[in-house]
C-alpha positions as CSV (number, residue, x, y, z in Angstrom):
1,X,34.9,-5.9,16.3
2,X,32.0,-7.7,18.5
3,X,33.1,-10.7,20.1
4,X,31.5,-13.9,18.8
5,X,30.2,-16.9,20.5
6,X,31.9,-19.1,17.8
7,X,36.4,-19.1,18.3
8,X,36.7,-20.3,14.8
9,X,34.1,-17.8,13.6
10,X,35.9,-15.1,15.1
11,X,39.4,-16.0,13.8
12,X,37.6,-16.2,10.2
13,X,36.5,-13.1,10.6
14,X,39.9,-11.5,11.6
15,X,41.7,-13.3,8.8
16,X,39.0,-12.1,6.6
17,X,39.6,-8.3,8.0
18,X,43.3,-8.8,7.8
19,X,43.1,-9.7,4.0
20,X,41.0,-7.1,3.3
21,X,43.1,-4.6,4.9
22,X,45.9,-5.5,1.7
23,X,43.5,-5.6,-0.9
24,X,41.9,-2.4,-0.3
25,X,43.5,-0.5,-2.7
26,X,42.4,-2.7,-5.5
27,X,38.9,-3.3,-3.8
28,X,38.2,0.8,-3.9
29,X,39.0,1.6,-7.3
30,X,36.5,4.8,-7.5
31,X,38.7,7.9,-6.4
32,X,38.3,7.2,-2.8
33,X,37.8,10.9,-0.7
34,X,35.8,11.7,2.1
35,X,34.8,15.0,0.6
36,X,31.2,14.5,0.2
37,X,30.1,16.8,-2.9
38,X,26.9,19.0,-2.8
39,X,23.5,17.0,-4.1
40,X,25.1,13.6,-3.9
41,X,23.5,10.6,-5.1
42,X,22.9,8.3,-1.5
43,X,22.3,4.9,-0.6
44,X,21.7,3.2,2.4
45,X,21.6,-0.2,3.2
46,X,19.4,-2.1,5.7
47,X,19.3,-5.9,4.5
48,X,18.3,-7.5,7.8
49,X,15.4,-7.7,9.8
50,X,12.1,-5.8,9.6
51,X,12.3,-4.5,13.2
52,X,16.1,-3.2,12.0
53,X,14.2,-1.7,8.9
54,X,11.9,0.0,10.9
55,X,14.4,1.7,13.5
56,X,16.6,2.5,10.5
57,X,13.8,5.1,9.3
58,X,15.1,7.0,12.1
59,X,18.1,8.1,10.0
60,X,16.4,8.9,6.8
61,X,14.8,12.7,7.2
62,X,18.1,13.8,9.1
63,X,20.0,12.3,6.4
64,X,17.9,14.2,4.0
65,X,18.2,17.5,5.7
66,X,21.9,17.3,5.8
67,X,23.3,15.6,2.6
68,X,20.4,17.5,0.5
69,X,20.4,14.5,-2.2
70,X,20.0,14.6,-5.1
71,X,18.8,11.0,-4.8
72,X,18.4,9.1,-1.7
73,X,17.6,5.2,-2.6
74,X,17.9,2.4,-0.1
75,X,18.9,-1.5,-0.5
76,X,16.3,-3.4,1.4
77,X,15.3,-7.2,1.5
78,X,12.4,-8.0,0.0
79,X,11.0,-8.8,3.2
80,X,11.1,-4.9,4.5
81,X,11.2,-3.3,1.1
82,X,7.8,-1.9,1.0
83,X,8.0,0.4,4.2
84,X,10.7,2.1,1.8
85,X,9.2,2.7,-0.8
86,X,6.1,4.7,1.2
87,X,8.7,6.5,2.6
88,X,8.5,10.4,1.8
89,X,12.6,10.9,2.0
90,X,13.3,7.4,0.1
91,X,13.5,8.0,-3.5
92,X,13.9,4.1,-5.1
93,X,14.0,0.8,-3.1
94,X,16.6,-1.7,-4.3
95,X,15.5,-5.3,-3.1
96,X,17.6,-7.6,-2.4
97,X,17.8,-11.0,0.1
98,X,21.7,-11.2,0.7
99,X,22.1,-15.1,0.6
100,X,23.4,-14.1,4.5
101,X,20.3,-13.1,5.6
102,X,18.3,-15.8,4.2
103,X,20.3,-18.2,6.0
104,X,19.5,-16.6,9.3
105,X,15.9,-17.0,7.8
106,X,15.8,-20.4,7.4
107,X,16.3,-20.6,3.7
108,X,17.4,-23.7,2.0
109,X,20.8,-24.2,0.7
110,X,19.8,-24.2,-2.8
111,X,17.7,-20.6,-2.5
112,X,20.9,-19.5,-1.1
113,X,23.0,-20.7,-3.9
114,X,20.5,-18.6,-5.8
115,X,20.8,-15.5,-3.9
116,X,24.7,-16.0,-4.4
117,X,24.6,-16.1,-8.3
118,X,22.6,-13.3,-8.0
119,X,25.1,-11.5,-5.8
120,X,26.7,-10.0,-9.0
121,X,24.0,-8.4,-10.6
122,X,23.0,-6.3,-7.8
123,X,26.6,-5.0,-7.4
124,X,26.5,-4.5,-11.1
125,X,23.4,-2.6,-10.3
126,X,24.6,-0.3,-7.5
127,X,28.1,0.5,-9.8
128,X,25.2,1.5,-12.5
129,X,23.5,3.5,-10.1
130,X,27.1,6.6,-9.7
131,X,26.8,6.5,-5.7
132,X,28.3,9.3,-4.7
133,X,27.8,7.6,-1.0
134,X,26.8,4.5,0.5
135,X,26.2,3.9,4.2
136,X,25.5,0.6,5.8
137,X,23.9,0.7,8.9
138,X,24.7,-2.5,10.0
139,X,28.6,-2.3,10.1
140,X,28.4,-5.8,7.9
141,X,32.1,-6.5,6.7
142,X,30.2,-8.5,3.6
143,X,28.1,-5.7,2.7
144,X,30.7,-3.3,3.4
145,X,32.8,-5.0,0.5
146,X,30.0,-6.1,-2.0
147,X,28.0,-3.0,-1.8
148,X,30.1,-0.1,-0.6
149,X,33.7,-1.1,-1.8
150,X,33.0,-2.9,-4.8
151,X,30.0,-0.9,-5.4
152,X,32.0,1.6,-6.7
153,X,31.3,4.4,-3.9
154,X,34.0,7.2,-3.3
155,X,32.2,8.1,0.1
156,X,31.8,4.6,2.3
157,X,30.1,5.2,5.7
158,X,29.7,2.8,8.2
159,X,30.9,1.4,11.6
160,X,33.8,-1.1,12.5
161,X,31.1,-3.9,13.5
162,X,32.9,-6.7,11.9
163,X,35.4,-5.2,10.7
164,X,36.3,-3.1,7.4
165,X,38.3,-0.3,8.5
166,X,40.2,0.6,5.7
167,X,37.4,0.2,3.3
168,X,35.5,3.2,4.8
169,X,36.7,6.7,4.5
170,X,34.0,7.5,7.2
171,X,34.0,5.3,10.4
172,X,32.5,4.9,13.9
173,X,33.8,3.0,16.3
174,X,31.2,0.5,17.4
175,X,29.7,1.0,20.8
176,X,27.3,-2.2,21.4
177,X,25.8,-1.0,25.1
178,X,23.6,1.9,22.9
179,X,20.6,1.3,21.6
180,X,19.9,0.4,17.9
181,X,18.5,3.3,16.7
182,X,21.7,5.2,18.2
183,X,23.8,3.4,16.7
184,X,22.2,4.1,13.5
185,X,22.3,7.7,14.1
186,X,25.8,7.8,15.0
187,X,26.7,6.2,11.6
188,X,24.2,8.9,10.1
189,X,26.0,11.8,12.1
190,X,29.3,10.9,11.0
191,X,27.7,13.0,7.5
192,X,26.1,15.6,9.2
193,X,23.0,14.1,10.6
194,X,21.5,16.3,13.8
195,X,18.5,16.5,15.9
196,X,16.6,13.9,17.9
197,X,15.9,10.3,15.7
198,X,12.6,9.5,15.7
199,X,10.8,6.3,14.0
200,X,8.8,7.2,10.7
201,X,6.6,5.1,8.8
202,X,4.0,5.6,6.2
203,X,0.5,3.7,7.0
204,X,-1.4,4.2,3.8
205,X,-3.6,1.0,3.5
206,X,-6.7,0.5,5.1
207,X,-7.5,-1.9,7.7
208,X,-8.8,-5.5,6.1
209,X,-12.7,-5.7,5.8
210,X,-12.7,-8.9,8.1
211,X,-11.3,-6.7,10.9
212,X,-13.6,-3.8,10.3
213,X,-16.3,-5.9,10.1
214,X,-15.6,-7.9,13.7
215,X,-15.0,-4.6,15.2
216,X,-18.5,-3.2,14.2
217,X,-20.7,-5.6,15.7
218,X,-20.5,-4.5,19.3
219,X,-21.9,-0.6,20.8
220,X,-19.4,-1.8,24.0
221,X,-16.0,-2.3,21.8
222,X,-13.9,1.2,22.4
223,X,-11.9,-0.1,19.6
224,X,-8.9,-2.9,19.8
225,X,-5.5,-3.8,21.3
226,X,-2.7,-5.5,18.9
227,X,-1.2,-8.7,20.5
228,X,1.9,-9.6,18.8
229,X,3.2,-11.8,21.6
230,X,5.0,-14.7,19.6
231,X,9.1,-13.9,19.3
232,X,11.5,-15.4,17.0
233,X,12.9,-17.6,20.0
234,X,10.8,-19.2,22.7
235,X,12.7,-17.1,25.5
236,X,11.1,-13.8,24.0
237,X,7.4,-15.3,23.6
238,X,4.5,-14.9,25.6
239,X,2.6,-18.0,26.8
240,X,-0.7,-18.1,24.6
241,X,-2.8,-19.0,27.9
242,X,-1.5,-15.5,29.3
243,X,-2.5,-14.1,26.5
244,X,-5.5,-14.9,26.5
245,X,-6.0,-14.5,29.9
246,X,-5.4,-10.9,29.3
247,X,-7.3,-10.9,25.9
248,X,-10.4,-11.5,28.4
249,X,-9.2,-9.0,30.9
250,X,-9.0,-6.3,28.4
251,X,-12.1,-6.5,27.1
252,X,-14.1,-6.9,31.1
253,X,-12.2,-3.9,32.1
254,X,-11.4,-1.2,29.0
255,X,-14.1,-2.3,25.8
256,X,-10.6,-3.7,23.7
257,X,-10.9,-6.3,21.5
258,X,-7.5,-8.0,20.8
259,X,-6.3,-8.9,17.2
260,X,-3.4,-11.1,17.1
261,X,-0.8,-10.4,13.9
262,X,2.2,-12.5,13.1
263,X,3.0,-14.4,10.2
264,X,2.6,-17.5,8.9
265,X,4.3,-19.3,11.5
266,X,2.3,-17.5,14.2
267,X,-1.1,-18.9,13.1
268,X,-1.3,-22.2,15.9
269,X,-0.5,-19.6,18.2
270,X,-3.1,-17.5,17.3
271,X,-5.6,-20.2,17.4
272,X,-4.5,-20.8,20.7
273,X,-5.1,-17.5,22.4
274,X,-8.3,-17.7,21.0
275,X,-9.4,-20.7,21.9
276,X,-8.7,-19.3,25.7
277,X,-11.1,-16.5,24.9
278,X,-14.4,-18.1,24.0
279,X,-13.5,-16.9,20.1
280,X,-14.0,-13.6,20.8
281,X,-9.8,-12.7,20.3
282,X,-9.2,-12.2,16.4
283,X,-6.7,-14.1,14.8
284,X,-5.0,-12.8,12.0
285,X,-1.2,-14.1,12.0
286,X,-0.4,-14.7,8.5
287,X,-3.3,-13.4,6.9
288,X,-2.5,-9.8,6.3
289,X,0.6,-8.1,4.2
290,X,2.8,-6.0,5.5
291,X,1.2,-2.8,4.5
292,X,-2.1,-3.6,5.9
293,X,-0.2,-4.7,9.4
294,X,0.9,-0.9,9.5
295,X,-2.5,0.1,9.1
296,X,-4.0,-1.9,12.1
297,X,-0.9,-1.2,14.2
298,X,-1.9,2.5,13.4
299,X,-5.4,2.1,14.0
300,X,-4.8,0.1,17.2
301,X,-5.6,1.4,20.8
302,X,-2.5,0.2,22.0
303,X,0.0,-2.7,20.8
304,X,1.2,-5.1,23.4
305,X,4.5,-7.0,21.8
306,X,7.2,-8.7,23.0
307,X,10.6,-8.0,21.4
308,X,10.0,-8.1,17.9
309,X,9.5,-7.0,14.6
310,X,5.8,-5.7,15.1
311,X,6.9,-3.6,18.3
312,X,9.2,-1.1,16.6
313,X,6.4,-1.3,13.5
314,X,3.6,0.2,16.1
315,X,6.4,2.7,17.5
316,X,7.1,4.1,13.8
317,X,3.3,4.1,13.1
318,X,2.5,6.2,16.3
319,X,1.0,3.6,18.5
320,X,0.9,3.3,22.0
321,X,3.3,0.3,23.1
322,X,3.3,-1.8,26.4
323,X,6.6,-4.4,25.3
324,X,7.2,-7.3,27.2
325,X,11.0,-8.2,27.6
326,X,12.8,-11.3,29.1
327,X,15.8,-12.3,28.5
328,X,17.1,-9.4,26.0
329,X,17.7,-5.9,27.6
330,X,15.6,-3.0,26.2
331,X,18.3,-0.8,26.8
332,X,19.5,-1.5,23.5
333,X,16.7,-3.4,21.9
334,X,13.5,-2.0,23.4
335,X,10.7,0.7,22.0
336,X,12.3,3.9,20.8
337,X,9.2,5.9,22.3
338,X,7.7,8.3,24.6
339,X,4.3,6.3,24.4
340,X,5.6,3.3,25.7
341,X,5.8,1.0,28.6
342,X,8.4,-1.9,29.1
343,X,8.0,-4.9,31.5
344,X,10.9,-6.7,32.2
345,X,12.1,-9.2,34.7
346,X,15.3,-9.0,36.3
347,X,18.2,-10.8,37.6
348,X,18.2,-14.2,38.0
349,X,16.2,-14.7,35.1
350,X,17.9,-12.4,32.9
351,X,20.6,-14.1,30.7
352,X,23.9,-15.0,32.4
353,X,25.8,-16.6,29.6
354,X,26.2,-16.0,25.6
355,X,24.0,-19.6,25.4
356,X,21.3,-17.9,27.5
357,X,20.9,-21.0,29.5
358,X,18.2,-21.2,32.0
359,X,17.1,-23.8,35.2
360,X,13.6,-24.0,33.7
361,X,13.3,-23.3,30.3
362,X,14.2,-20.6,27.4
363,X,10.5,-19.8,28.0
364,X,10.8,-19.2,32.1
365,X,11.4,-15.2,32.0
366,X,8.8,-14.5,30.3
367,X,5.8,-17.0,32.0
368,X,7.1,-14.8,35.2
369,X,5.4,-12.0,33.3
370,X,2.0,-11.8,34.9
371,X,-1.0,-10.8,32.6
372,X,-2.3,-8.4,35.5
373,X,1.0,-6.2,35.6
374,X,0.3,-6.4,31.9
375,X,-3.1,-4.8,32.2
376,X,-2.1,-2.2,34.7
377,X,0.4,-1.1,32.3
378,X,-1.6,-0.8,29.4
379,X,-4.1,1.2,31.7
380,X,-1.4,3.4,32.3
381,X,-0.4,3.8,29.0
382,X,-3.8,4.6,27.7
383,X,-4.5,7.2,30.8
384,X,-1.2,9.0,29.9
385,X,-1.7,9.2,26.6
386,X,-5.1,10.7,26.4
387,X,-3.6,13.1,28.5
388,X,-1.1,14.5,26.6
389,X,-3.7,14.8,23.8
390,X,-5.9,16.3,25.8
């Protein structure tokens, strides 16, 4: 089980475990075996993050090639749900926000007394659906027993995470110094799963007109860079005066325009970079769906992210990625990629408690992040990869 910042979380969760542990047998009452039978109906969960939604596409084609479903359906938030359902191994998305999850969202305790009245249904749902497997990626002792146990599944995959043993009949023990995209491809192995993971999404929307048309006005523009440079926390974002700093630098020295992207919450910042830029940066945080995010992550030149959401997007749409880390470690967390560059700052700045405390600032790593060693690595990125397509 990972350790927790919280003591009184912790010992929750091991009571929790420990109750669980007796009321197993009644929790599993589909014929539990770890025989998994030819053509089985699947599903995998990935209720959490987008940037978790996208590495977990890693696992879906080797999944496919091994089990040989006979459906393969995922349970997704409705946050992430649509890079499902474009999926070519995905069969049917079921959406769902776990009232968990919307809590680390921000959600309000009334929309997540909602989501906990509407816990039932969706299990209801899953028992309709004859599983013949389920496998949560996340090792979630909650969705391990809604989904999985009480989801009637004789097959129940996952890793120890939180807990849950003996509700699996398939587990791996959890190894939190691998990355996130091994870790869900050592879940996926524990059914067969081979071969190298590799990020996969489908982009099949077009880029916005507004875009296209700020693109076409200028014979100099070799096309655009993607900024997504605001994290969820201010110790993984990007000052906006670097930003634009670099917005201007890119465009002196390589012909890239920059578009911003982001949500809602990402618009101010937006506005800022490009007031630093004479107007000429693009702001388009909050203004475009998800679908047509893929598409200019796709189209882009290269993406310049910090560590978010949109970097593991542009890595499963094919882009070329310079990330920016601080205080997280990309070991674990950064671009699963061959076209990709990380630029991270080391020790002292690097986080030296579970708080992640620092002398100047959650913000401090990443201001030491220079927008020139930024522009020599997205010079280096583009040189390399316009030579291995050459």
């Amino acid at each position: 089980m990972i350790p927790m910042r919280s003591g009184s979380r912790r010992a929750t969760a091991l009571a929790i475990d420990a109750s669980l542990r007796a009321l197993a047998p009644f929790l599993t009452t589909a014929s539990t075996s770890a025989v998994i039978p030819a053509s089985p109906r699947v599903l995998l969960i990935r209720c959490d993050h987008i940037g978790d939604a996208a590495m977990a596409t890693a696992v879906l084609r080797p999944l496919h090639e091994a089990l040989r479903p006979s459906t393969l359906d995922v349970l997704a938030a409705p946050w992430s749900s649509e890079l499902f359902e474009s999926h070519p191994m995905v069969d049917n998305v079921l959406s769902f926000a776990t009232p968990w999850w919307s809590a680390a969202r921000g959600a309000s305790w009334r929309d997540r007394m909602v989501q906990w009245r509407r816990l039932p249904a969706i299990v209801r749902r899953i028992r309709a659906g004859r599983y013949d497997v389920g496998i949560d990626l996340r090792g979630d002792l909650r969705q391990i027993t809604f989904f999985l146990a009480l989801g009637g599944m004789p097959v129940r995959v996952s890793s120890d995470r939180t807990g849950g043993r003996r509700l699996l009949t398939h587990t791996w023990p959890f190894d939190a110094s691998m990355h996130e995209v091994e870790k869900n491809f050592a879940v996926a192995s524990l059914l067969g799963a081979t071969g190298r993971p590799r990020l996969e999404l489908v982009a099949n929307a077009s880029i916005p007109a507004e875009l296209r048309s700020a693109l076409g006005g200028s014979e100099a523009l070799r096309g655009y860079a993607v900024f997504a440079l605001r994290g969820s926390a201010a110790k993984r974002s990007w000052p906006s005066s670097h930003g634009s700093a670099l917005a201007n630098a890119l465009e002196q020295t390589l012909g890239l325009r920059s578009v911003i992207l982001g949500g809602a919450a990402d618009e101010r910042f937006g506005r800022e970079l490009v007031d630093g830029t004479d107007g000429r940066a693009i702001n388009l945080a909050g203004r475009t769906s998800l679908m047509e995010t893929l598409a200019i992550l796709r189209d882009a030149k290269v993406t310049i992210a910090v560590d978010s959401g949109p970097m593991h997007l542009a890595v499963a749409v094919g882009s070329p990625v310079v990330t920016l880390f601080g205080p997280s470690d990309p070991g674990i967390f950064g671009p699963w990629s061959d076209r990709a560059s990380v630029i991270a700052v080391g020790a002292p700045c690097r986080c030296v408690n579970t708080r992640c405390d620092f002398i100047d600032g959650p913000g401090q790593c990443m201001r030491q992040i220079e927008p020139q060693h930024v522009l020599d690595a997205v010079g280096a990125v583009l040189e390399r990869d316009e030579s291995m397509r050459a």
